[in-house]
N, C-alpha and C positions, 0 to 999 in steps of 0.2 A: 857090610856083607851083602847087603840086597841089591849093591850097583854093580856088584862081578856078573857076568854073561858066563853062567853057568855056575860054576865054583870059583871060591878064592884061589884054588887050582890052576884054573884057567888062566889067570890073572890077565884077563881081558873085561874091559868096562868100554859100554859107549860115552861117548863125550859128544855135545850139542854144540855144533859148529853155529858162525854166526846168522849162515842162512837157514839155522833148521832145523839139517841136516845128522843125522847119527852117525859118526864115523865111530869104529871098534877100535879102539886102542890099547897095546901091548901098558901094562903099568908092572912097577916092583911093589910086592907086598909087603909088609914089617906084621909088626905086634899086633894080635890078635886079642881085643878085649870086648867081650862079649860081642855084638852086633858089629861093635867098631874095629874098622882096620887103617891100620897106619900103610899111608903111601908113601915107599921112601924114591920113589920116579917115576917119571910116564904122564903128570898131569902139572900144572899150572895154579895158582892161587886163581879164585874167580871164573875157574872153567865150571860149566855144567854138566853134570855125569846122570844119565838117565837110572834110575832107581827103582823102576815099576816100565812091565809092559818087557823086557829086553826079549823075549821068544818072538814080538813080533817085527823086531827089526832083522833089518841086512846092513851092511856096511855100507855109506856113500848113499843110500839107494830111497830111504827113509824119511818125510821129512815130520818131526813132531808136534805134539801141540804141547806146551808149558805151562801149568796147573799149576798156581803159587797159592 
């Protein structure tokens, strides 16, 4: 729930391109279990989805720092 940009509503999550970069991406939502949401489209196995900080991103425009 914490990787939607805005609300599960919105069903918009950034994804960490390889240079960086935060692009906003359209995803389908599913099943709703607690914190967890089922993605049934719009993302990749082994893509990165930003989870903290999305207020201070823009699309394309962002480049992030990855805190493991």
């Amino acid at each position: 729930r914490t990787a939607f940009a805005g609300s599960v509503n919105s069903k918009e999550v950034y994804v960490v391109n390889s240079d960086g970069i935060a692009t906003l991406r359209k995803v389908v939502p599913g099943r709703i279990v607690g914190d967890l949401v089922e993605i049934l489209d719009g993302l990749k196995e082994g893509e990165l989805v930003v989870t903290n900080g999305q207020i201070n991103l823009h699309d394309n425009e962002v480049k992030v720092l990855i805190i493991q």
